[in-house]
C-alpha positions, 0 to 999 in steps of 0.5 A: 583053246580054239581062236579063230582070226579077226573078222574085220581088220581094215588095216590088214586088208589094205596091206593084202592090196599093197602086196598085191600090186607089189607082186604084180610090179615085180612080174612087170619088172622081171618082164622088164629085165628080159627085155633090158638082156634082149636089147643089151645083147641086140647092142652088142652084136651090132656094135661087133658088126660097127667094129668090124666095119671100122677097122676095116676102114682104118686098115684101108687107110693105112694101107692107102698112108703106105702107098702114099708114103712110098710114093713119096718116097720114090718122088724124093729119090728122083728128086720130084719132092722134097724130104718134108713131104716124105716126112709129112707122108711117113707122119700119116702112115705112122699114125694110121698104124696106131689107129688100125692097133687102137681098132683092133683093140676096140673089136677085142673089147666088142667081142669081150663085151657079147661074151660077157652078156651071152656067156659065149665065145665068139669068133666070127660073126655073120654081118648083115647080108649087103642088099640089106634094106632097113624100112620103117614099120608100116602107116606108124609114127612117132606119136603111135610110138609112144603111146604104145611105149607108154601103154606097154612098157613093162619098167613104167608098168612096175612103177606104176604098181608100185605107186598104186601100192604106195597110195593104199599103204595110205590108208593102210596108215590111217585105218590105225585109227579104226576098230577092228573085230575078232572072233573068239571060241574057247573049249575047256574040261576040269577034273578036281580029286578029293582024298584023305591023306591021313588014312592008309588007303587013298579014297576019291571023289571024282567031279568032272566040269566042261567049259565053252565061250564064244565071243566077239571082241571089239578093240577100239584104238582110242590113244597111240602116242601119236605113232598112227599120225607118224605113219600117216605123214610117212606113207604120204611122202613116200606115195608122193614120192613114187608119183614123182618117179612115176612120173619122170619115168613116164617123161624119160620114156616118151622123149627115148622113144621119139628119140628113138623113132627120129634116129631109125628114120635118120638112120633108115635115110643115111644107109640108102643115101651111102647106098646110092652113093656107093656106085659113084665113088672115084678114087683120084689116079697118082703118076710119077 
């Protein structure tokens, strides 16, 4: 027997464009994870570089609580200072001590922390050079920010594939209400025998028979014990559902990007500030 497939099914055609879109969002968030991996690394390489930078200033500190204490020290033995200021000295001293070991920590777990996401060791890393001079891209604002975010970001993409999956698994649900159309061949051949089985030598009569049907069958859905209205209420909450997280994914996303934008610009700022800064800084003289 030969069967071909059906003709017409309205049902499996929407679930082919269902999988379709689901495909697609899946290449969207595969492209979203790269990204995810390439920020994450990006994170943790400067974070290194900000850990680096801060235990050098808290060794720094310290160094400065040492001197400052051993300069109280000398006042108190020639009797310039009284004994609480050596102990308000020693205070300090100690407790820079303890914030240059917590330091060191925290560059450790930075350290740990890149070779957790590369799968490498490092030791040393190369710090930006000391003319480094962040500007902004070119004729570009916050607003042309976000519509590029929202026009190319890969996370928002695979959710709105998705929400367009969910809205034809819809009509996926309701075409369990339509007829669907198949086509049918079949192809048969029949040998019958007819012997005396009282006689000592068998004689046969042989008839041969050849069969062939092809059909259309139309299987129309008239009762289903309402499973088909279930459906249809299930598939609605969940498009809805996906609409929703589309949409708050659309929102989180244009208030992380111009959140983004104001911290490069303040950021940006910041670094020529302290750069211009830098040259005039005075350190107070101490005398005996």
């Amino acid at each position: 027997r030969l069967a071909v497939p059906v003709l017409f099914d309205l049902g499996k055609i929407n679930t082919l464009r269902s999988q379709r879109e689901l495909s697609k969002a899946a290449d969207f968030t595969l492209d979203n994870a790269g990204g995810d991996l390439i920020t994450n690394t990006s994170a943790a390489y400067f974070n290194v570089l900000v850990q680096i930078e801060t235990l050098a200033a808290t060794e720094a500190a310290e160094a400065a609580a040492k001197r400052q204490f051993e300069y109280a020290d000398k006042r108190l033995e020639v009797g310039l200072a009284p004994i609480t200021d050596v102990h308000e000295a020693r205070a300090e001293y100690d407790s820079a001590r303890a914030a240059t070991i917590v330091q060191r920590n925290n560059l450790q777990d930075a350290y740990q922390a890149l070779t957790q996401i590369t799968g490498t060791k490092f030791v040393n890393l190369k710090a930006l050079p000391d003319d480094f001079r962040p500007e902004l891209p070119a004729e570009q604002s916050a607003d042309t920010w976000v519509a590029s975010a929202l026009e190319n970001n890969p996370g928002l993409k695979a959710v709105e594939h998705q929400t367009r999956s969910a809205e034809i698994d819809v009509a996926t649900a309701r075409s369990g209400h339509l007829p669907t159309l198949s086509f049918g061949a079949s192809y048969g051949r029949n040998t019958s025998w007819d012997g005396d089985s009282a006689s000592s030598s068998l004689s046969s009569i042989g008839g041969d028979g050849h069969s062939r049907t092809i059909g259309l069958t139309l299987n129309v859905p008239i009762f289903s014990g309402g499973i088909t209205q279930s459906q249809v209420r299930q598939a609605i909450a969940t498009r809805d559902a996906t609409r929703d997280v589309y949409e708050q994914q659309k929102r989180a996303l244009e208030r992380s990007t111009r959140n983004a934008y104001q911290v490069l610009v303040a950021g940006v700022s910041e670094v020529e500030a302290r750069r211009l800064a830098a040259p005039r800084r005075v350190c107070p003289s101490r005398q005996l």
